[in-house]
C-alpha positions in Angstrom: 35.9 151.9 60.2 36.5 149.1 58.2 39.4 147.4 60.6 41.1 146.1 57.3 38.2 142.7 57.4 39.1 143.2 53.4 42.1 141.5 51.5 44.7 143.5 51.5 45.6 144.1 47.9 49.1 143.9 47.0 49.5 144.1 42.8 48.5 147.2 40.8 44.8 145.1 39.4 44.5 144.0 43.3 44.9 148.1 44.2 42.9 148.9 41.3 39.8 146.6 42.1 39.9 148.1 46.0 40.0 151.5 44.4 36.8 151.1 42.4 35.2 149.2 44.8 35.7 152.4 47.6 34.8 155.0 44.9 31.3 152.8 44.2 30.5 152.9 47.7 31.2 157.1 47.9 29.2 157.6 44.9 26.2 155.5 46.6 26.5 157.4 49.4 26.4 160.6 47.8 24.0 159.8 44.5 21.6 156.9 45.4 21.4 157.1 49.3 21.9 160.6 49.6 19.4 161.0 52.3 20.5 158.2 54.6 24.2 160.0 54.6 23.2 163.5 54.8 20.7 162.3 58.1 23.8 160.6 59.7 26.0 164.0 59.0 24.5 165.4 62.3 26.4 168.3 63.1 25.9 168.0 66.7 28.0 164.6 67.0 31.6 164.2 67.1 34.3 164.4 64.3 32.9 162.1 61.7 34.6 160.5 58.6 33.1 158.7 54.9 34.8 156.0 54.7 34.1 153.7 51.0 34.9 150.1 51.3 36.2 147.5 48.8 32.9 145.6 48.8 31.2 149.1 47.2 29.4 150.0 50.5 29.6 152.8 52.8 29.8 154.3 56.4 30.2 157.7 57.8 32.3 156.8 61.6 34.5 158.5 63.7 38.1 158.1 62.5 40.7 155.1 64.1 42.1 156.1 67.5 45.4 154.1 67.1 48.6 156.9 65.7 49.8 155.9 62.4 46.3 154.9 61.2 46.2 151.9 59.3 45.4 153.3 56.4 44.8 157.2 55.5 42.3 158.6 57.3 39.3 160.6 54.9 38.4 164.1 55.8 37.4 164.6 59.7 34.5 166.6 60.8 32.3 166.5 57.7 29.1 166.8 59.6 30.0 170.1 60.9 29.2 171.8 57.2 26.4 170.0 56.7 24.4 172.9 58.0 26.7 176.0 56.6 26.3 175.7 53.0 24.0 174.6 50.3 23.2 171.5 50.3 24.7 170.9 47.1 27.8 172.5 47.7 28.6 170.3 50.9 27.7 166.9 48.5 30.2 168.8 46.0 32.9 169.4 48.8 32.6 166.1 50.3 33.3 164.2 46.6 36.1 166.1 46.5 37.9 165.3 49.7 36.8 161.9 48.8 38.8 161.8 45.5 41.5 163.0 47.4 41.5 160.2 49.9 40.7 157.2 47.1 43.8 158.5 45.6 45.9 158.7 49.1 44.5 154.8 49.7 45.5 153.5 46.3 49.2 155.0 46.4 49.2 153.6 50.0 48.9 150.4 48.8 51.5 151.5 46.7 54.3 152.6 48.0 53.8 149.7 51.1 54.2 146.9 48.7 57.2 148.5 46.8 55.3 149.6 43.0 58.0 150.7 40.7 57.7 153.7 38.5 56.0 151.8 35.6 53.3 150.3 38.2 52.9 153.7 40.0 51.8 155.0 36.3 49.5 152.3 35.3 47.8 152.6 38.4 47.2 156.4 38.0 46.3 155.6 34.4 43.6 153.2 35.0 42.5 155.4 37.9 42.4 158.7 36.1 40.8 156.4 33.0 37.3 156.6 35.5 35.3 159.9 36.0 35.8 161.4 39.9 33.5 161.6 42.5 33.1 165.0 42.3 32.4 165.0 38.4 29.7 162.0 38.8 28.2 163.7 42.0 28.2 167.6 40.2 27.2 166.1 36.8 30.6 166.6 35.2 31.1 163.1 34.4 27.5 162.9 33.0 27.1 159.9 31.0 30.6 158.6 31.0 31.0 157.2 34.1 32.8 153.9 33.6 34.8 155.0 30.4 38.1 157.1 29.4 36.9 161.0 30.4 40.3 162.5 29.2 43.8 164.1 31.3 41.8 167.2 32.2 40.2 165.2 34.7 42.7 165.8 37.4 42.5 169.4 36.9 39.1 169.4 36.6 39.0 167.9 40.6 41.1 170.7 41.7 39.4 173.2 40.3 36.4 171.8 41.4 37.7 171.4 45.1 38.6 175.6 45.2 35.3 176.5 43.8 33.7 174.9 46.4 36.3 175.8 48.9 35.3 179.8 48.0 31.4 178.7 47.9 31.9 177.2 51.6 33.9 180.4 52.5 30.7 182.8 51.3 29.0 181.0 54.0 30.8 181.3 56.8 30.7 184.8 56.9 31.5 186.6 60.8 33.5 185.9 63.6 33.3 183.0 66.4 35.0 184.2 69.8 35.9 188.1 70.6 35.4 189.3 66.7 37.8 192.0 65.9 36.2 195.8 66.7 36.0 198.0 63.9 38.7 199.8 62.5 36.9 203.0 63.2 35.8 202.4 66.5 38.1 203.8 69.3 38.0 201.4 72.0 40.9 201.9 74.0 44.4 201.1 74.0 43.6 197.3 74.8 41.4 196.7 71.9 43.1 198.6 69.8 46.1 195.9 70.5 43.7 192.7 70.0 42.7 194.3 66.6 46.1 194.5 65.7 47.0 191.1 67.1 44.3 189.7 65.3 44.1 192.0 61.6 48.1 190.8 61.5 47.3 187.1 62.7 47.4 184.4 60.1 45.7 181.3 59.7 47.2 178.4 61.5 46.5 175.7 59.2 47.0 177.3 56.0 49.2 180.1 56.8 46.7 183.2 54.3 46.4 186.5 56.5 43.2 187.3 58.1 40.2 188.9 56.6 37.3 190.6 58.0 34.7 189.3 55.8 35.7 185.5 56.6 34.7 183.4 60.0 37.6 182.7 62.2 38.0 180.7 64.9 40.1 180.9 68.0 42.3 178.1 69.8 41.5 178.3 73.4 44.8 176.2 74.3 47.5 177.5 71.5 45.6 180.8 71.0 46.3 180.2 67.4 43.2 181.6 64.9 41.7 179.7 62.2 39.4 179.7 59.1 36.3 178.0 60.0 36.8 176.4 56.5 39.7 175.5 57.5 39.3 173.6 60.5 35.4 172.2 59.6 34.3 174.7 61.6 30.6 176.9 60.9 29.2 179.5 62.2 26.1 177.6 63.9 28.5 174.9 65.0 30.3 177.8 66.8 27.8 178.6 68.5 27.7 175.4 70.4 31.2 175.4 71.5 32.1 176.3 74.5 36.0 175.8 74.6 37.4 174.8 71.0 40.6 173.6 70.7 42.1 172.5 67.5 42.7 169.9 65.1 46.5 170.0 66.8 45.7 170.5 70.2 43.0 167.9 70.1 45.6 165.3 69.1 48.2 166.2 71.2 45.5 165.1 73.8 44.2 162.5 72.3 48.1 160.9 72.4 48.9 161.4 76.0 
């Protein structure tokens, strides 16, 4: 992480400049030196984070350990998809949890040094005037990187972020940790009250019901089931863990 070594920017061209300067460095990282950050995206490390600095560079780190961060924190645990999906897809997904955080930086900067409603929309303006991540790293923005690519590039992002949030899903097919039995199976009274427990469980970060055809995930402190998507979590990651606990009960720890 950066530290904040950067001036801190504090008028909408100030926020504006830090802005473009962070989404150069995540476009390198994802375009021109590809390689170097899909090498550092080992799955077997730690939590990692992308972070893009105002100077247009780059780094993938593990996130800040002081609570409130200093500034918002990008998507954790990146590395752990590297190996679940496409190659591709995970560039894809990455550039858009990378808009999302550019955005979360800029309006930081934003509401910390009191912007006004007028400032708050020229800010958006000039930054929605650029082509996002996701559209420069998937080819969307194709040739119009630097110049006005239109309102429907918002939309365009989200979209962009479920596709790849269903692609990422088709991967992750299974279940990590005492998989449901079959419904036709009889088992017994016990497992006939896990499948229950778990066919009527829903997901604790996103709240959607279970599904056989998606990986899950189990808590071993809050008990609580997951998404794999939803927590960063693969298959062959899985497979290496041998207690998870969750993004919660990790930071409950983490704090004490």
């Amino acid at each position: 992480m950066e530290g904040m070594p950067h001036p801190i920017p504090r008028t909408v061209d100030e926020v504006y400049s830090d802005f473009k300067g962070r989404r150069a460095g995540l476009i390198k990282a994802l375009t021109a030196d590809v390689e170097k950050f899909y090498q550092q995206c080992d799955p077997e490390k730690e939590n990692l984070c992308l972070y893009g600095l105002p100077n247009e560079t780059w780094e993938v780190n593990l996130p800040v350990e002081e609570v409130p961060p200093e500034l918002p924190e990008p998507a954790l645990g990146i590395n752990f998809a590297r190996d679940g999906m496409q190659e591709k897809d995970w560039l894809s997904l990455v550039a858009v949890h990378s808009d999302s955080w550019l955005l979360a930086v800029a309006f930081y900067f934003g509401a910390r040094f009191g912007f006004g409603k007028n400032e708050r929309k020229r800010l958006f303006q000039m930054i929605n005037d650029l082509p996002s991540v996701f559209e420069v790293v998937s080819g969307n923005g194709k040739q119009s990187k630097e110049q006005s690519a239109t309102h429907n590039n918002s939309s365009k992002s989200k979209s962009g972020g479920k596709m790849q949030s269903r692609q990422l899903e088709s991967h992750s097919k299974g279940v990590k940790m005492s998989p449901p039995p079959k419904e036709d199976e009889d088992s017994g009274e016990d497992e006939e009250e896990e499948e229950d427990d778990e066919q009527g469980a829903t997901c604790g970060a996103c709240g959607d019901n279970y599904g056989n055809d998606e990986f899950w995930i189990c808590c071993d402190v809050c008990e609580r089931w997951f998404h794999g998507k939803c927590v960063k979590i693969t298959p062959a990651k899985a497979e290496h863990i041998k207690q998870y606990k969750c993004p919660s009960c990790s930071n409950k720890r983490a704090r004490v």
